[in-house]
C-alpha positions in Angstrom: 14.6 22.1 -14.1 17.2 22.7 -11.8 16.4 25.2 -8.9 13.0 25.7 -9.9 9.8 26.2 -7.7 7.1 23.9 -9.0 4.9 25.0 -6.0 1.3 23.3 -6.4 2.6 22.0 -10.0 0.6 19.5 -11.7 3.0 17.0 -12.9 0.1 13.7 -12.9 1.1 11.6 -15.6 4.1 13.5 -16.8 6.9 11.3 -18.4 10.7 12.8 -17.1 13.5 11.8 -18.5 16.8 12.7 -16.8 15.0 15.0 -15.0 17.0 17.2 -13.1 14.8 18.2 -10.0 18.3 19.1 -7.8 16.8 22.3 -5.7 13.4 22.0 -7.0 10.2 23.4 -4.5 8.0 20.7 -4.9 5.7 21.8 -2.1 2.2 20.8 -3.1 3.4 19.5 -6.1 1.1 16.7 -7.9 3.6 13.7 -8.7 0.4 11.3 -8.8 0.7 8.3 -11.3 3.9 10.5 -12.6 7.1 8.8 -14.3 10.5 9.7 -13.1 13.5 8.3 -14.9 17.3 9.3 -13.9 15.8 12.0 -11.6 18.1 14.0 -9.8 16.9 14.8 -6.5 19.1 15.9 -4.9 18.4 19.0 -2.1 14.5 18.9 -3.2 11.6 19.4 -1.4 8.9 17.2 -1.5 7.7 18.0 1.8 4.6 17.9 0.6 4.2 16.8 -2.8 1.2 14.0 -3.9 2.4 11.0 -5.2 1.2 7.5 -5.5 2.0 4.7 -4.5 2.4 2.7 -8.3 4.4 6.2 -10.0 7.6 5.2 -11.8 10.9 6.5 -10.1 13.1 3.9 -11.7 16.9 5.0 -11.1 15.4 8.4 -9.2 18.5 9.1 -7.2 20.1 12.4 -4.3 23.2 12.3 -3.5 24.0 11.8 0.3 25.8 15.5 1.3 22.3 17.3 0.0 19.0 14.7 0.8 15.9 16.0 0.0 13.4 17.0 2.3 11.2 14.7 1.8 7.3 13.7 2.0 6.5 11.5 5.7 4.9 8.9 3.7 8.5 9.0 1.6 10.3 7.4 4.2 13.5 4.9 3.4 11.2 1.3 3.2 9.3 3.2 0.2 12.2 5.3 -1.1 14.0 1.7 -1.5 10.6 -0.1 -2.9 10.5 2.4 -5.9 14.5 2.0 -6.0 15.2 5.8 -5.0 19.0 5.6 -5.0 21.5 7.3 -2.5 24.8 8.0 -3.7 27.9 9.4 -2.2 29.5 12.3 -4.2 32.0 11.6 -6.8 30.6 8.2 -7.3 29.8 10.3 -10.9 28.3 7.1 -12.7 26.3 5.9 -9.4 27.8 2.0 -9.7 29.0 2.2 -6.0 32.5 2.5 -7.0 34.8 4.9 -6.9 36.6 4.1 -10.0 38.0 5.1 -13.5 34.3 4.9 -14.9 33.8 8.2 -12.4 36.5 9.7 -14.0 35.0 9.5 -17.5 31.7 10.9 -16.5 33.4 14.0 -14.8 35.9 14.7 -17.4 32.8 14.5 -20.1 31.2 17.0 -18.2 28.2 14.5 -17.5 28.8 14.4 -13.3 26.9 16.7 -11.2 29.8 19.0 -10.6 32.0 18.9 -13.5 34.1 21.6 -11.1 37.4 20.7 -9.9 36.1 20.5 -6.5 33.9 17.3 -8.0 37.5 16.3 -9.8 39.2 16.3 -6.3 35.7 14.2 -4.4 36.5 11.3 -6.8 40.5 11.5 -6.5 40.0 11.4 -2.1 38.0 8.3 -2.9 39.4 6.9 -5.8 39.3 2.6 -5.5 36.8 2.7 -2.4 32.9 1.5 -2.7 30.5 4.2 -2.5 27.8 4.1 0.9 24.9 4.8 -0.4 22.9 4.6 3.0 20.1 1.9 2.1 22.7 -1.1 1.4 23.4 -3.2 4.7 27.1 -2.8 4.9 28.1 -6.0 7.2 31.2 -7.9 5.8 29.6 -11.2 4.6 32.4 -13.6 3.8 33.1 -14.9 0.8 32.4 -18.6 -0.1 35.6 -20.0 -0.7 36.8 -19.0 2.8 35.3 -21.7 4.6 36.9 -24.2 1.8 40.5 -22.4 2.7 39.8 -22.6 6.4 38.6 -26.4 6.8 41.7 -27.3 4.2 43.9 -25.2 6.8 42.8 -26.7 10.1 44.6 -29.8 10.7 43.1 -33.3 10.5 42.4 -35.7 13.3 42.4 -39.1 12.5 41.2 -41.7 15.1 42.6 -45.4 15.5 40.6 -47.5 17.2 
């Protein structure tokens, strides 16, 4: 489906499966009550596509260097609510993690861009976690360290 115009397509009700939209003129396309598994999205338009509210887009995902263009009403509190998923490139098997797991995915010729360009994505980021836009990145420290820090602070014992 890649690259396709689905201009003013009705797609109510359908059932995609590893549906790769990537490119895909959705302009005016009818995505009402439809079920999106594993859909690529990425560099779509869906400007102004129909959708509702209670469709499936389970594991939907774009990756973050081509977003879609997407509906208003699509904004990120929705895109999150129907767990649209943004992922950095080379993160090939979208855990967040640049890792080993990526490699497998590219070299199998399952990634996105099985070039060597997508080969050299993962290698720059090889052992760093993937942004993916809707996750809050603050550092939130882990619970051990305030164990380790009370144990390290020295004890003050008073005798009255």
């Amino acid at each position: 489906m890649a690259r396709r115009g689905f201009t003013n397509a009705d797609l109510t009700d359908a059932n995609l499966w590893d549906a790769n939209l990537r490119g895909a003129d959705l302009t005016n396309a009818d995505l009402a009550n439809a079920h999106l598994w594993d859909a690529n999205l990425r560099g779509s338009n869906l400007t102004r596509a129909r959708f509702a509210v209670h469709a499936t887009w389970t594991n939907a995902y774009y990756y973050t260097d081509n977003e879609p263009s997407w509906h208003p009403d699509m904004d990120q509190a929705w895109r999150d609510s129907v767990d649209i998923v943004a992922i950095s490139p080379g993160d090939w098997n979208r855990d967040g993690v640049f890792d080993a797991a990526d490699y497998t995915v590219w070299r199998d010729g399952d990634s996105p861009d099985s070039t060597t360009a997508g080969y050299a994505l993962w290698v720059a980021n090889f052992g760093q976690l993937a942004a993916t836009g809707s996750e809050d990145t603050a550092a939130v420290p882990e619970p051990g360290t305030l164990l380790l820090a009370l144990a390290a602070a020295p004890l003050r014992v008073r005798h009255g």
